[in-house]
C-alpha positions in Angstrom: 46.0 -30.9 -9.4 45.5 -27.3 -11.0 42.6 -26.9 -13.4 42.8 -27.2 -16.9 42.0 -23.9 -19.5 39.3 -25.9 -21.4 37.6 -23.3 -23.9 35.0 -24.3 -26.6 34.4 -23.2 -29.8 31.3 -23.3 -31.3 31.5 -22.1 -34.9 27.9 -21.4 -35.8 27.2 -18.0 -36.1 23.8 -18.5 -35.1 22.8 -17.9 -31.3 20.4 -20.6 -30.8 22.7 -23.4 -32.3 22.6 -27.2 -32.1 26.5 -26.8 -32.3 26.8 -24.4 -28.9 24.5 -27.3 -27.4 26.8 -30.0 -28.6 30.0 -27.6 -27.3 28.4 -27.1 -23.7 27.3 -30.9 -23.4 30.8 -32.3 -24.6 32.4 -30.0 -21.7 29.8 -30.6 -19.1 31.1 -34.5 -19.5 34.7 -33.0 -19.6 34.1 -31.4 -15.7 32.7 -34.5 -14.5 36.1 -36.5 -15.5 38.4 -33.8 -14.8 39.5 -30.5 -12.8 38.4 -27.7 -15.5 37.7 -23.8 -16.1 35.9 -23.9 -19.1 34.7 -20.9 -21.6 32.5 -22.0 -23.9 32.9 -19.3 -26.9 30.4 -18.8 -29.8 31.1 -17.1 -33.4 28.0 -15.6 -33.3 29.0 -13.0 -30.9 31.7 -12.0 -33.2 31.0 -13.3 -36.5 30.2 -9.7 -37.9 33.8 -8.3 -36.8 35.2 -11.2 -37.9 34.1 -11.3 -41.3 34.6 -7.6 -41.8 38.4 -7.8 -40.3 41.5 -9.1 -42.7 44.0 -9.1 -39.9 44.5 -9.3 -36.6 44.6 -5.9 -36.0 41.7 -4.7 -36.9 39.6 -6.8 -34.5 38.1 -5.4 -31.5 38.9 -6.2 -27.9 36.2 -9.0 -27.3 37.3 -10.7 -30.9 40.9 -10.3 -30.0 40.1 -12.0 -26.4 38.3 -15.1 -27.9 42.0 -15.3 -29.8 43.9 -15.4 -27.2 41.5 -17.7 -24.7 42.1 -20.0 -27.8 46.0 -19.6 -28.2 46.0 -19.9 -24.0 43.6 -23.1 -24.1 45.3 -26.5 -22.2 42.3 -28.3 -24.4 40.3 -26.8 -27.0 37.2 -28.3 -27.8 36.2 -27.0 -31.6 32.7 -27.8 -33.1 31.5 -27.0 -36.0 28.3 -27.1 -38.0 27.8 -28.6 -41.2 26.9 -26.2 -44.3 27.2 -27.8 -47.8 29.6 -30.2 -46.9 31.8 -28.4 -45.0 32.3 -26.0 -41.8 31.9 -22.6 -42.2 34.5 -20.5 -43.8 34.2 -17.7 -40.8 35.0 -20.6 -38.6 38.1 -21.2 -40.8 38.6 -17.2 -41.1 38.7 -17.0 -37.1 42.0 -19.9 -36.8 43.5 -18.0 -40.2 44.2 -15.0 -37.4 45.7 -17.9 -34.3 48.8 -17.5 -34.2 51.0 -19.9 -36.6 52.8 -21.9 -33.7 50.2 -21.0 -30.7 48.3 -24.2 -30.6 51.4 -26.6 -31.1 51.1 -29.8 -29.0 47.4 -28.3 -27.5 45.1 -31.2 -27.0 41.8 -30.8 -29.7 38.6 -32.4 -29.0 36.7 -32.1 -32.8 33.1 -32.5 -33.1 30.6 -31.2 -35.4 26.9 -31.0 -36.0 24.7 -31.8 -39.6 21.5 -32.7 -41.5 22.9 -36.1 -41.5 24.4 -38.8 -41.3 26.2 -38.2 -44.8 28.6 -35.5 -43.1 30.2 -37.4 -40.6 33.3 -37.5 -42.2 34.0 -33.8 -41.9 36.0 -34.5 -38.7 38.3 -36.4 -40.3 38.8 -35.0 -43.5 38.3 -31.3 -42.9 38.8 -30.5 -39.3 41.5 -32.6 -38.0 43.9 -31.4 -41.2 43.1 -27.9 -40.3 44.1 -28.7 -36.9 47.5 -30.4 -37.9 48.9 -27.4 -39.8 48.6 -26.2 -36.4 50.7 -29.2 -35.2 48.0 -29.9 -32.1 47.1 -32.8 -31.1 44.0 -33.8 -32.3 42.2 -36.6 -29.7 41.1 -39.8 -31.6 37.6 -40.0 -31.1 35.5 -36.7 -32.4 31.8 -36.4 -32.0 29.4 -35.6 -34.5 25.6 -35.1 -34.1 22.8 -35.4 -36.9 19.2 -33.8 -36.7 18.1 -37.6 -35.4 20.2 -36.8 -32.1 18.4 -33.6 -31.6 14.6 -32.5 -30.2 14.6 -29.1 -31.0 17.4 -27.5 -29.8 18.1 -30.3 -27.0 20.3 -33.7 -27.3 18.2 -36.6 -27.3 18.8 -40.4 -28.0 21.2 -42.8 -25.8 23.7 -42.8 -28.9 24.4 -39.2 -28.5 25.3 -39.2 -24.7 26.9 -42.3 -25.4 29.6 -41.1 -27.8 29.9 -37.9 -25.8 31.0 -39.9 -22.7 33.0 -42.0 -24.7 34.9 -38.9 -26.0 35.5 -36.9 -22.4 36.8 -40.8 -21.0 38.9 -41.0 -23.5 39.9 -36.9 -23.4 40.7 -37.3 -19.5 42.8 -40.2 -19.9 45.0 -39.0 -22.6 45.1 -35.0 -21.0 46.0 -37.2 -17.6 48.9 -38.5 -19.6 50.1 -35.2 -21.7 50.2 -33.0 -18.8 52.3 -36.0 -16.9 54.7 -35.7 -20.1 54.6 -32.1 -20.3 55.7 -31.9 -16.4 58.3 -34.7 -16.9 59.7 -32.7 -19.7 59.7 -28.9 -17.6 
């Protein structure tokens, strides 16, 4: 079984975020269920470029990479932090310049990280739309973290690990079946 192009996005632009530590544990529990190559990618390496680019073409040749490691993902995991009820709009910026049909049928792990409890919902109403424009295939269970799951800048509590486990069973079992219907189709 060849490994699969897992790459994580973790769309804080901040270097020491909660939301690269969500990222990094939800693929960590991805390579224990399944044969990976992982990237985990942060905005905040590019977020400067980014916001200062309006197309494609003006971004520079590590912005232009985490593009296409996106477009060439077999899973992309995609977290996102919480600001005023919503996820950043550089995050959004960045998947305004994937290409329109790149990520068609690419499996989407969503999570996302906030003050609370109250912003759970983002997954659902905010991420996976953005990610169905994009026709991918958005897994069923997303994983979101509040500041209770958190000390400092680590995960804490049994809930936390519990829905990130939950999340990479259920991702390995569904990838195990899309890459059997993707063969059966070639």
């Amino acid at each position: 079984m060849s490994h699969l192009n897992v790459v994580a996005i973790a769309g804080s632009i901040s270097s020491t975020s909660r939301t690269l530590v969500l990222a990094e544990a939800i693929v960590a529990e991805l390579a224990s269920r399944l044969p990976i190559q992982a990237s985990v990618l942060s905005l905040a390496g590019i977020a400067r470029e980014l916001g200062g680019s309006l197309h494609r073409k003006e971004l520079s040749p590590i912005a232009e990479d985490t593009l296409q490691a996106i477009e060439h993902a077999d899973l992309l995991v995609v977290a996102a932090p919480v600001y005023r009820a919503s996820y950043p709009g550089l995050l959004k910026h960045l998947f305004d310049l994937v290409g329109q049909e790149a990520l068609i049928d690419t499996p989407v792990l969503l999570a996302a990280t906030g003050g609370s409890e109250r912003h759970a919902l983002v997954i659902d109403h905010q991420l996976r739309p953005l990610f169905s424009f994009f026709q991918a295939v958005t897994l069923p269970i997303g994983v979101y973290a509040s500041e209770v799951d958190f000390q400092g800048h680590a995960l804490h509590g049994v809930a936390i690990h519990t829905r990130i486990a939950l999340a990479a069973d259920r991702a390995a079992g569904l990838l195990a079946e899309h890459r059997i219907a993707l063969r059966a189709i070639a």
